[in-house]
N, C-alpha and C positions, 0 to 999 in steps of 0.2 A: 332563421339560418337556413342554409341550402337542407335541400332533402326536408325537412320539415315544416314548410310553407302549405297552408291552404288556402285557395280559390275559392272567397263564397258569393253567391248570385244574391243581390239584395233585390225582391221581388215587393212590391209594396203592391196588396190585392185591394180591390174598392178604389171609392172615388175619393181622392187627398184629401177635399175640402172637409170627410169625414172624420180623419185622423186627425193626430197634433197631440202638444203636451202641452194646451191649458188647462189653468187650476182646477176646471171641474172635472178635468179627465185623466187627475193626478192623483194620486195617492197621498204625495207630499206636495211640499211649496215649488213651484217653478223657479227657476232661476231668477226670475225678475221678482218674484214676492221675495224669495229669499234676499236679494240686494237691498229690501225694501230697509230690511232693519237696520235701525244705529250703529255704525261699529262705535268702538268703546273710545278709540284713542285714533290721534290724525297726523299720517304719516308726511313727515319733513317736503318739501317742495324742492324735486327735482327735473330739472331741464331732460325733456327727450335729447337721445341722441340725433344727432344733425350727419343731415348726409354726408355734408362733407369729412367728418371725423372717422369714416368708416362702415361697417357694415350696419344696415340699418336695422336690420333684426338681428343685431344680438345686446337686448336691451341691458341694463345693469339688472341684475337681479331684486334690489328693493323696485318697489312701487316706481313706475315711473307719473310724474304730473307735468305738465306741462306750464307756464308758467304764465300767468297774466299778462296781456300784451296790455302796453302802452299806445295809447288811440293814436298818437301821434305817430306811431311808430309802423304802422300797419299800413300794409301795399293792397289794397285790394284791387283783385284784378276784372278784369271787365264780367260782367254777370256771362256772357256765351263763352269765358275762356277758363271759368273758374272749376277749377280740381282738373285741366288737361295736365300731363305731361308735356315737357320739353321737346321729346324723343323719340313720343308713341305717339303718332296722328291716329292711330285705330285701337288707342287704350287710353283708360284714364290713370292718374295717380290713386284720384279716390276711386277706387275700382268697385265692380256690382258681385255679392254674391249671389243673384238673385240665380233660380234653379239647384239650390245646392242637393246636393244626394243626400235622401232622407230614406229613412225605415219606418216606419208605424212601430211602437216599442211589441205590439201585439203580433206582428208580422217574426217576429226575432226568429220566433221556430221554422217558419215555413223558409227564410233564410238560411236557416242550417241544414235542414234537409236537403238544400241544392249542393250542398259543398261537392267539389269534384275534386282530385287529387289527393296528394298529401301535402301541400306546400301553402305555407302561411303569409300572404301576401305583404302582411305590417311585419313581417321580421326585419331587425335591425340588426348591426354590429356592432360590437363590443363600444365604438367612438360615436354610437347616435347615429352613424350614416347608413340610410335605407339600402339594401341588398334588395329591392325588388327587381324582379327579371333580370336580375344578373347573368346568367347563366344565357339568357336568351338570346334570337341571332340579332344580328347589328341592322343599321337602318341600311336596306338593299334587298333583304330576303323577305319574300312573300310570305304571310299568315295565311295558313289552312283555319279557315275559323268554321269548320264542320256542316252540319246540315239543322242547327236547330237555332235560327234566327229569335227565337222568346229569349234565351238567357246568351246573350253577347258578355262573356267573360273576358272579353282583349279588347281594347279601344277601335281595334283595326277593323274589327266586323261590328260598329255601328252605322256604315252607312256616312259618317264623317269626311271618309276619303276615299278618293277616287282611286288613288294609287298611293297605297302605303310603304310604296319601298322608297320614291320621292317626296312623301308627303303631302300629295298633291290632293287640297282639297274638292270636295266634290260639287261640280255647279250649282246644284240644288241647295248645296247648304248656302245660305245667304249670310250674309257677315252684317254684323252690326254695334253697336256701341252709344249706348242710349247719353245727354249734354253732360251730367252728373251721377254718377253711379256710389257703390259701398265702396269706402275703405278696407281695403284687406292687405296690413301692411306692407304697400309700397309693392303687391305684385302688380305686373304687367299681366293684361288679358286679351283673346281674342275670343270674341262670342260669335254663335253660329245659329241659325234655325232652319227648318225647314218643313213646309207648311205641304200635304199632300197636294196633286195635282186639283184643281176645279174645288178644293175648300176653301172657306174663310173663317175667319178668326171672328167670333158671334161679340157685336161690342154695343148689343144693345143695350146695356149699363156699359155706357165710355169709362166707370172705374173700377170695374170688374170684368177684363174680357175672361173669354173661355173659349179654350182653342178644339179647336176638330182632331179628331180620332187619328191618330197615325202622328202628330208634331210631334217632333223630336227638337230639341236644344241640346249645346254643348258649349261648353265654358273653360279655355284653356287658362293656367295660371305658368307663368312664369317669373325667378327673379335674375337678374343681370342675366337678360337671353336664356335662360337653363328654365327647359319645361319642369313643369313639379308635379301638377297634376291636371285632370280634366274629368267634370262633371260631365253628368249626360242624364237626360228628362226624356222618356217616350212615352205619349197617354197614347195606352192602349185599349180595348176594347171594354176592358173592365177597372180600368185607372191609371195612375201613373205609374210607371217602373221606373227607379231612380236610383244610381250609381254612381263609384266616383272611380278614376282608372289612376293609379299612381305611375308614374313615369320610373325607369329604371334611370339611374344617374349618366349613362352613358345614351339617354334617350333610343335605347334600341324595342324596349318594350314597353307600354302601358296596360299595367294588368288590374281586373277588380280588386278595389281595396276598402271593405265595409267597416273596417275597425276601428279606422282614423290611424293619424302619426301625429308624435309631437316635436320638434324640435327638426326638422326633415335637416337633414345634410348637415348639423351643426348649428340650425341657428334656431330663431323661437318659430317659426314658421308653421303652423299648423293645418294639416289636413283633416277635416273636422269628423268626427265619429259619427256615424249614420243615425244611432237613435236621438241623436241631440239635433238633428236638421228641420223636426217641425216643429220647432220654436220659434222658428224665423218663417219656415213656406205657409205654416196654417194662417198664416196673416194675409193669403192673399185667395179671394174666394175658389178659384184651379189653383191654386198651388205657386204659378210663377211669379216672380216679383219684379225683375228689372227690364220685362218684352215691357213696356205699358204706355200710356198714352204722352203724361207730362213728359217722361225721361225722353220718349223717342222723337218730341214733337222741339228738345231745346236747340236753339241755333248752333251748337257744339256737339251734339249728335251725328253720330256717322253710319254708313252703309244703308239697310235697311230701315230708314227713317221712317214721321209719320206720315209724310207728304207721300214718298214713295209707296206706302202701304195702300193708300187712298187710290191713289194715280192708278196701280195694278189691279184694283179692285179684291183686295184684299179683306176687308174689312165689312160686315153685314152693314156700318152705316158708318157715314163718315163723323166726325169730332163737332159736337154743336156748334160750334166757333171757334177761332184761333186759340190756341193753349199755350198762354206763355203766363211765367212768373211774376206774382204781380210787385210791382215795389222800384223803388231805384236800386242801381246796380249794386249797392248794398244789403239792401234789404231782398232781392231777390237771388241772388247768393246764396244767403245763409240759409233761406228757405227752400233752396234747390238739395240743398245740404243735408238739410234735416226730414226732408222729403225722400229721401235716398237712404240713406244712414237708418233713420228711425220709424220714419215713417211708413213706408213700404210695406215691413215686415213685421213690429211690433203693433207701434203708437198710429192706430188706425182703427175704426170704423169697423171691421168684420169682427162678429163677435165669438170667432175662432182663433183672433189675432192673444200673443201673448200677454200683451199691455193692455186689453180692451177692458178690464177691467178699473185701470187707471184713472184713465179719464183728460190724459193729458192725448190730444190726437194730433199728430203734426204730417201726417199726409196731405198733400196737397188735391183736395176735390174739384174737380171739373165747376161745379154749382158755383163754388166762392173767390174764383178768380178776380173779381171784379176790383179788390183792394188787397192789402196788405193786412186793414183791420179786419176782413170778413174772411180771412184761412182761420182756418181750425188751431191751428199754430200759435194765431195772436188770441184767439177765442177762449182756448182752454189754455195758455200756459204763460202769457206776459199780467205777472202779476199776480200770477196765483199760486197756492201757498205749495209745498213741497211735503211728500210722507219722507224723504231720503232726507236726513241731515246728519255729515259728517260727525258730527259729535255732539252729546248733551245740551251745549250751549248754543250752538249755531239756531239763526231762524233764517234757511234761507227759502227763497222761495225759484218757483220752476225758471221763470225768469224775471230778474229781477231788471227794469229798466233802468238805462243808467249803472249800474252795478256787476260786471262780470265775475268779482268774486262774490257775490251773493249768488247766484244764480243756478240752481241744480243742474240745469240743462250743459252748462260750460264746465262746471266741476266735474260730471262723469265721465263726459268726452274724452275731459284733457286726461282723466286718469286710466293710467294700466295697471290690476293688480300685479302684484307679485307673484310668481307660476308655485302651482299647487296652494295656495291659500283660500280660493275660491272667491267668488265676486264682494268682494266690500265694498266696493266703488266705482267699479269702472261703468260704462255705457260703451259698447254692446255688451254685455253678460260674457259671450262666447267667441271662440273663432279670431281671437286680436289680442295682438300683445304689443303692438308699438301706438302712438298715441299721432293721432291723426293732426299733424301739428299746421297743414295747410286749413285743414279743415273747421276745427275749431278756431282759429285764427278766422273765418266767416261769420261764425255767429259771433267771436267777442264783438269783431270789430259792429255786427249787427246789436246787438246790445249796448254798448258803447252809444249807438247813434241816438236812441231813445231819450230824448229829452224833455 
């Protein structure tokens, strides 16, 4: 509420790829071990809501599941067009959370000590709707954002915008939009980065870059035109600093917001809580997830692409060969999908990634382009057996060919737990509560094809 709102600086000291909440760096089970075990009993099968019915996040409160497509029934769309929006040429529907504002859980302190004011930046009102920067002035009036450039508490003094009373972005920051990005239900995004003068982004492992000292990224979320929040990543001399700025509802302020919101403005919409963010970034060896070679290099990629990256010399060495999706427009779809979605950040190769103890890996490596059979994707997961099954009786396995209700990989997607019950089901763990019904609709129909 007014007057009792705090500002706190989320400062994350060290190099990220050293944090994270994997199980060896846990106390308890990670949220993915925890989804690992049996729930008891298997909740009825109900349809997501459909855009056209209404607001897309505000799900029924049981479990939402999504409902098996019929092969016959499926539009799939051309592999360069697949998860655009209608609406947004510089956003996806399956949207990237990649850069999300994370805390080291060990950092929590040194985060408190920065608190400035008195005013609580997640306070809400009595009806769920954020009261942040309420009070503040409206979009026209210039921010004083002080003389200490290390803790940027207002979105305005990141460096983002040239002119914050217009909103006029800043030239440097470069815009971009990688072919297939994360689901985060149904926001709209615009990504930003900005690389210092005369550096490059070191991509001597093409699947683990690692950016230069000074890059900053920022990741706007909006639903129906209305900003809601915006991420921002700066590695700095001793690591990354990573925040998130929640928007006020009359978009006149963007103030730090390290505690997360659930339900923002009345609907399931979540701003996600800083200690829960390196579940998903420790999965990438710097920390970022959606800058990266496959995503920037697909023919639906926009702004700062990977051709562009090359062309300006950007990059310490260019892409051993062409990087496209291997498969027909089917099959490379689904695996753009689950490259995006899963792979990125969990089900991947670094062995700070949340999943890497799984063993199912569905990022897509530079090495194994050459087939459909030789990704990690088909390697570890068509056909192999499942620790997750719905219930006592079930044997499904990760994907089951031919089989989409068999298949663990299309069961978690399609499902969204129920709020506060904690993960029984769903894929991702975190961060989502409406069920990615383009998305999944990729892999059934990719499943389906296997014969």
């Amino acid at each position: 509420m007014r007057g009792s709102r705090r500002i706190r600086s989320a400062l994350l000291v060290g190099t990220f790829g050293l944090g994270g909440c994997s199980a060896s760096e846990s106390t308890g089970p990670s949220l993915l071990e925890a989804a690992d075990a049996s729930p008891a009993s298997f909740p009825p099968a109900q349809s997501p809501p459909s855009p056209a019915s209404g607001n897309l996040l505000t799900p029924d409160p049981a479990t939402q599941v999504a409902p098996v497509p019929d092969a016959s029934a499926l539009d799939i769309p051309d592999a360069a067009e697949a998860g655009k929006t209608p609406d947004d040429a510089d956003a996806t529907l399956q949207t990237d959370a990649s850069w999300e504002s994370s805390l080291a859980p060990g950092a929590m302190a040194d985060a408190s000590m920065a608190d400035v004011g008195s005013r609580d930046a997640g306070s809400t009102d009595g009806d769920g709707r954020s009261d942040v920067g309420a009070e503040t002035a409206p979009i026209g009036v210039p921010i004083d954002c002080g003389d200490d450039p290390n803790d940027p508490r207002m979105l305005a003094c990141t460096g983002l915008y040239a002119d914050w009373p217009t909103r006029t972005i800043a030239p440097d920051a470069r815009a971009f939009s990688p072919g297939t990005a994360l689901w985060t239900d149904g926001a709209d995004k615009s990504r930003y980065i900005y690389l210092p003068p005369g550096t490059q982004i070191d991509t001597t492992d093409f699947d683990a870059w690692s950016f230069p000292i000074g890059t900053k990224l920022w990741k706007e979320f909006r639903l129906e035109g209305r900003r809601i929040e915006t991420r921002f990543l700066w590695k700095r001399d001793y690591g990354w600093f990573r925040t998130t700025y929640a928007w006020s509802l009359d978009e006149a302020s963007a103030i730090e917001l390290t505690t997360g919101q659930t339900n923002w403005n009345a609907t399931s919409y979540e701003i996600p809580d800083q200690t829960r963010c390196t579940l998903c970034h420790a999965g990438a060896v710097d920390g970022v997830l959606g800058f990266e070679g496959m995503g920037l290099a697909e023919p639906s990629a926009t702004g700062l692409m990977l051709s562009e990256l090359v062309r300006e010399g950007l990059l310490t060495r260019p892409p051993p060969g062409p990087l496209a999706v291997p498969g027909n427009a089917t099959e490379s779809a689904a695996l753009a999908w689950l490259h995006a979605n899963c792979g990125l950040a969990c089900h991947n190769r670094t062995p700070t990634a949340d999943a890497y103890d799984r063993g199912m890996f569905l990022r897509l490596r530079i090495a194994d382009l050459g087939s459909v059979q030789s990704t990690d994707a088909w390697k570890t997961a068509v056909g192999m057996p499942s620790n997750f099954q719905p219930d006592n009786g079930s044997m499904m396995l990760l994907i089951a060919p031919g089989n989409v209700a068999n298949s663990a990989i299309y069961f978690r997607n399609s499902h969204r737990d129920a709020p506060d019950s904690g993960t029984r089901y769903q894929m991702p763990p975190i961060d989502t509560h409406v069920v990615p019904a383009d998305g999944v609709a990729l892999v059934a129909a990719w499943i389906q094809s296997m014969h």
